[in-house]
VEXSEZA-304696 format. One record per residue: x, y, z of N, C-alpha, C in turn. Coordinates in steps of 0.05 Angstrom, whole numbers, plus 32768, in hexadecimal, padded with zeros to 4 digits. Layout:
XYZXYZXYZ/...
//
This chain:
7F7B819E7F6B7F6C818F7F7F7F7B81907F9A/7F7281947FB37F7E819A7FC67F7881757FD2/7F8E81777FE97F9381647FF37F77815A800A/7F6C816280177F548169801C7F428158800D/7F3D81707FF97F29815B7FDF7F3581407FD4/7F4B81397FCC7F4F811B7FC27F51810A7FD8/7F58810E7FEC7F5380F780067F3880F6800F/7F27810480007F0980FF80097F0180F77FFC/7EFF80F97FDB7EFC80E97FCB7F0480CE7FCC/7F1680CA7FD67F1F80B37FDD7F1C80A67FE5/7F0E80AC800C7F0980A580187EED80968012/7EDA80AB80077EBD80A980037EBF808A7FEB/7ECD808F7FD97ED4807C7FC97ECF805E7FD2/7EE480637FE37EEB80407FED7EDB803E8000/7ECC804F80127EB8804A80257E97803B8017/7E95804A7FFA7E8C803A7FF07E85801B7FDE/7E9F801B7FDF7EA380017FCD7EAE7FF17FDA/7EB37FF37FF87EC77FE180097EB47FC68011/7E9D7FC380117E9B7F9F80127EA27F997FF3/7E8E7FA47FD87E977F967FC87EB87F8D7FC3/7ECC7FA07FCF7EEC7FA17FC57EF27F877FCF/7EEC7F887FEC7EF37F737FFA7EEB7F577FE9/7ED07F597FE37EC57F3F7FD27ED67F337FBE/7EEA7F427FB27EF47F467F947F127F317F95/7F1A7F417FB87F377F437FB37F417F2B7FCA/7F247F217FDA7F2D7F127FF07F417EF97FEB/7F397EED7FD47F4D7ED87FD17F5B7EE07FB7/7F647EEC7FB57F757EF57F9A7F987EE57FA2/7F9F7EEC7FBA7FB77EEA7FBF7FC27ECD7FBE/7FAE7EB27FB47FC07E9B7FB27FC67E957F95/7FBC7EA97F7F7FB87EA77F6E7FD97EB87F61/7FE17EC37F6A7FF77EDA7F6C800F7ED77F76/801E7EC67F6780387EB17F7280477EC87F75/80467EDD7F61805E7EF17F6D80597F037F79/80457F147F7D803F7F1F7F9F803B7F097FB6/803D7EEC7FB1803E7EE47FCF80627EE17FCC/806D7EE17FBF808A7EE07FBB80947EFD7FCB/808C7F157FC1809C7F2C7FCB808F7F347FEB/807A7F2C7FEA80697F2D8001807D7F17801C/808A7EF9801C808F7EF3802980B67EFB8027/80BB7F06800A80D87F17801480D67F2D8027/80C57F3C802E80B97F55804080C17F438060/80B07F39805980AB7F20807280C77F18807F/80E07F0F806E80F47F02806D81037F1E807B/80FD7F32806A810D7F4A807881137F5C8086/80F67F58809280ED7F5F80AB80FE7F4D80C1/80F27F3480BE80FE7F2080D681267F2780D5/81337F1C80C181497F2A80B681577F3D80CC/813F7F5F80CE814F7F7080D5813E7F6E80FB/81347F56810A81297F50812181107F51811C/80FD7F60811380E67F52811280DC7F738116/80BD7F72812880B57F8F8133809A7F938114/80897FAB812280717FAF811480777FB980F9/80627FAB80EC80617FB080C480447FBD80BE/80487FD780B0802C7FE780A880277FE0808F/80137FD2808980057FD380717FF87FED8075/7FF97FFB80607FF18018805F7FE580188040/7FC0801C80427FBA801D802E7FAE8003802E/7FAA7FFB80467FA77FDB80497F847FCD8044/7F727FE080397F5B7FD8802E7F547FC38039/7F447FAE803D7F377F8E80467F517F878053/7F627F8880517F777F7880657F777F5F8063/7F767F5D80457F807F3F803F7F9E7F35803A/7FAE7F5180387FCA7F4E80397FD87F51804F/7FCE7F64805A7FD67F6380787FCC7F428087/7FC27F2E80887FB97F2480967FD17F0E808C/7FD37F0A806F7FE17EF38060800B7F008072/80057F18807180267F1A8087801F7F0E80A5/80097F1680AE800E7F0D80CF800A7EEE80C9/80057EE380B980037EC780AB80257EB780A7/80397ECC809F80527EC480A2805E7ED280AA/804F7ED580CD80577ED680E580607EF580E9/805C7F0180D180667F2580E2804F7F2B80F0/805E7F4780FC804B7F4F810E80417F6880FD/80297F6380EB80257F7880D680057F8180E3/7FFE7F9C80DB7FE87FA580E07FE57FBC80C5/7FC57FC080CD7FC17FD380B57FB87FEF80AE/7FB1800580A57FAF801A80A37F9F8022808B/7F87802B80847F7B803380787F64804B8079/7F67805C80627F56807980627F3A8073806B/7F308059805D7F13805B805B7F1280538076/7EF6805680887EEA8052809E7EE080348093/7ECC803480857EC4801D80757ECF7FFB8074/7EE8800C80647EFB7FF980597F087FEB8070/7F0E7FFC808B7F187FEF809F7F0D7FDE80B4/7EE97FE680B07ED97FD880BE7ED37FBA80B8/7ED37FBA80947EDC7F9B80867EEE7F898094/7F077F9580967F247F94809B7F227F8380AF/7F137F9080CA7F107F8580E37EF17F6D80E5/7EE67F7680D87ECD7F6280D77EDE7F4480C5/7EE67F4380B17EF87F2B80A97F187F2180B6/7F217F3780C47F387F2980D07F377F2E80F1/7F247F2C81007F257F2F811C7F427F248127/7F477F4081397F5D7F3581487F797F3C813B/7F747F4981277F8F7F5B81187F807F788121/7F9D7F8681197F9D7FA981217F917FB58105/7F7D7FC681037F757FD980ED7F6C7FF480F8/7F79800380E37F80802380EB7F71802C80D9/7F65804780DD7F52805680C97F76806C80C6/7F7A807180A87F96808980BC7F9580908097/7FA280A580907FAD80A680747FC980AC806F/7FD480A480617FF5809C805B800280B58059/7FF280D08058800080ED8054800680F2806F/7FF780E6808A800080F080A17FFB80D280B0/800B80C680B6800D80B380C1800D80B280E3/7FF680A880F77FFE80AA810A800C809A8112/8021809C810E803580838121805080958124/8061809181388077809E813E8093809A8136/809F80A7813180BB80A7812680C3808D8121/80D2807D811380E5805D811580D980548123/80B5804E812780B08040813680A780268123/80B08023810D809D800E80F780BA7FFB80EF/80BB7FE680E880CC7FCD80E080CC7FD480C6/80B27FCC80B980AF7FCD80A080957FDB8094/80907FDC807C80767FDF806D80767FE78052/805A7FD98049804E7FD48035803C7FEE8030/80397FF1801580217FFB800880257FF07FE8/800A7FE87FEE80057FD67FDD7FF37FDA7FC8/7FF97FE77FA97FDD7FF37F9A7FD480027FAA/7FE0801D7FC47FCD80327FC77FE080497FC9/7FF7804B7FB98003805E7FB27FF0806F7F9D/7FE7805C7F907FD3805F7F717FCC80777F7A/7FBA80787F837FA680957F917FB180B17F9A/7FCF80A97F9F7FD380C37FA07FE580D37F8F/7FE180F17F907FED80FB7F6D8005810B7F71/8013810D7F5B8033810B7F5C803681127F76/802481377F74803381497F8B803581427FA8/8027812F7FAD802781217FC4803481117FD3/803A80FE7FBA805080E17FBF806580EB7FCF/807381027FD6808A810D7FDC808281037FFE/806E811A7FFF805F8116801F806080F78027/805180EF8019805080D28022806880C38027/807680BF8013809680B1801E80A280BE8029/809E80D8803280A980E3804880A080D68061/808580D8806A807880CB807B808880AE8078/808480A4805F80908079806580A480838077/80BA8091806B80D28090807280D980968096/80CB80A5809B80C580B280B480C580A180C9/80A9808C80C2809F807980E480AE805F80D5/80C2805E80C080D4803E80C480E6804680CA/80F4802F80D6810A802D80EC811D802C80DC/8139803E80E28154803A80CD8150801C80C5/8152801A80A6815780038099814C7FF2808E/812F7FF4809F81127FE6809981147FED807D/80FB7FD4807580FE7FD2804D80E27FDC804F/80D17FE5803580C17FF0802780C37FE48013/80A27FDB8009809A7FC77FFE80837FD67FF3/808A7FE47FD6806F7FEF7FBD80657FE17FAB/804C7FDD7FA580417FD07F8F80337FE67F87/802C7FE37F6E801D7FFE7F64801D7FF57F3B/800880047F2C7FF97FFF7F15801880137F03/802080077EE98033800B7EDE802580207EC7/802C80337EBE802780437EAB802F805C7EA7/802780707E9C803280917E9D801A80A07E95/7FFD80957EA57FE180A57E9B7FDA80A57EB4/7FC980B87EBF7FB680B97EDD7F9A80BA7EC6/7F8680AF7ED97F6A80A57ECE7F5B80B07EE8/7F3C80B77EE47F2E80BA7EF87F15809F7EF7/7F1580937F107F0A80797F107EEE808B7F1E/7ED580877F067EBC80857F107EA780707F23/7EAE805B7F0C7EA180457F207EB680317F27/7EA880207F3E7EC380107F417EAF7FF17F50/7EBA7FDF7F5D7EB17FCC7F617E977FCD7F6E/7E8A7FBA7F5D7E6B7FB37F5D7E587FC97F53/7E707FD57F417E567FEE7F307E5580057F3F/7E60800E7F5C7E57801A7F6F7E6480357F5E/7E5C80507F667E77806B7F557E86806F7F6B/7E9C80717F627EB3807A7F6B7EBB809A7F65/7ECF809F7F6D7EE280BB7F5C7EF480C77F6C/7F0B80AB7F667F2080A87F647F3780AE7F4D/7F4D80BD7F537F6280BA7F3F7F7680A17F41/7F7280947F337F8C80817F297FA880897F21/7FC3808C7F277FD280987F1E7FED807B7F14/7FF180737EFC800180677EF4801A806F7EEF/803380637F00804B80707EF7806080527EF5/807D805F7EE6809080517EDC809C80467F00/80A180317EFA80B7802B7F0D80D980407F16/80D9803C7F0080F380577EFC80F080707F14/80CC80797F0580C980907F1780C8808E7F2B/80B080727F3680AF807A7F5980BE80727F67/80D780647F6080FA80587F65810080767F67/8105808D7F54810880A47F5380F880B87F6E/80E180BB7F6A80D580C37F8680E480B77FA2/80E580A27FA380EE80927FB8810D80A07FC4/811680927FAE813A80AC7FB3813C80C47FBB/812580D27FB5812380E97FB5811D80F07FD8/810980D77FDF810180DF8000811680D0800F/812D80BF8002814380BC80178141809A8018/813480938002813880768006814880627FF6/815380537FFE8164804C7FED8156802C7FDE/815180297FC9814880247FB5815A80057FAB/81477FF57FC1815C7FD37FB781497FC07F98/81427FC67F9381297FB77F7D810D7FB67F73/81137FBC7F5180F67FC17F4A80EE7FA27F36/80DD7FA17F3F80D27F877F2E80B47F8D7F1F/80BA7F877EFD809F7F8A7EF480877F747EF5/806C7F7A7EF480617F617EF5804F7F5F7EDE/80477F467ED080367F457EBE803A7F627EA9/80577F627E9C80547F727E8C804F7F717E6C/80407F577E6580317F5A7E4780197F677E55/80087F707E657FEF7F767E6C7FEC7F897E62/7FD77F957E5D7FD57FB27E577FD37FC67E6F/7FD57FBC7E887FDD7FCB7EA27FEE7FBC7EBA/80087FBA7EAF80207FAE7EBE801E7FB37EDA/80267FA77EF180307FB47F0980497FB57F10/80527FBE7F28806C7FB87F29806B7FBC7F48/80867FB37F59808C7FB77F6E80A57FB77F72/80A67FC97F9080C07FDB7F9280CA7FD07FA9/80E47FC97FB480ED7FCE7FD280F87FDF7FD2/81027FE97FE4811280017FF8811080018012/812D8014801C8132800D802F813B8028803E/812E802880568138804680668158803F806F/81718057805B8186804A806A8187804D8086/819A8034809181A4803A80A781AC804F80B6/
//
């Protein structure tokens, strides 16, 4: 599958399902003591290294992005779908939303503090991930932290339907912590903590920090 075809699938994907997602996920986050936990360490570490702009990348409804400019960063967001970003801005007027995809990022060299992606590594497949944390690595600023959440496993699935019944066809790609700590090293990042979450589940998550060295 060329890169081409799975970012359009992609796209088309979440363009279609982006009010229901939004419906699903809007208040999820007070429910979620430990993503608002690693969510306001991001926060802490940003301010920490002076402060300066945070990319949620992958940032769907922008209900996470909104909960950072909430503790006070200056975070904005980035997402493939057209759709998904029009949500984004219709529920959080007055925050920044980008239509952009994480393989080519328009933003310029160390021009980023920090950033997130959050569950939208999922979507993209092995051969790719390289590109992409190449890109993270690229527009953060020596030192800035990187903040991954993503679905725990060692199976990729192709997601037909997805919220509110709508079809999808999307790949899901589940990986070990180990590995994408491993990917990560690999694009030059240096790798401060992995934390598992909900691991009796039958689909664990986990999240990553890292850090562009100095």
């Amino acid at each position: 599958m060329t890169t081409d075809t799975w970012l359009a699938d992609t796209r088309t994907s979440y363009d279609t399902v982006a009010a229901n997602y939004a419906d699903q996920v809007r208040d999820v986050l007070p429910d979620k003591p430990y993503l608002l936990a690693v969510l306001a360490l991001l926060a802490d570490l940003v301010r920490a290294d002076g402060g300066g702009p945070v990319a949620d990348v992958g940032c769907g409804p922008g209900h996470v992005t909104a909960h950072l400019r909430g503790l006070g960063v200056d975070a904005f967001g980035i997402d493939l779908s057209p759709v998904m970003v029009d949500v984004a801005r219709r529920d959080h007027p007055g925050l920044r939303f980008e239509v952009g995809s994480m393989t080519e990022l328009d933003l310029a060299d160390a021009s980023i503090a920090g950033l997130l992606a959050f569950w939208s590594l999922i979507h993209i497949p092995d051969g790719e991930v390289p590109v992409v944390l190449n890109q993270f690595r690229r527009v953060l600023r020596p030192g800035g932290p990187l903040l991954i959440g993503f679905h725990v496993g060692d199976q990729s699935s192709l997601k037909t339907e997805g919220y509110g019944g709508h079809p999808m066809k999307v790949h899901v790609h589940r990986r070990q912590p180990a590995r994408v700590s491993g990917f990560l090293r690999d694009a030059g990042f240096t790798v401060e903590a992995e934390i598992l979450l909900d691991p009796q589940e039958n689909v664990p998550g986990a999240v990553l920090f890292a850090r562009r060295p100095a």
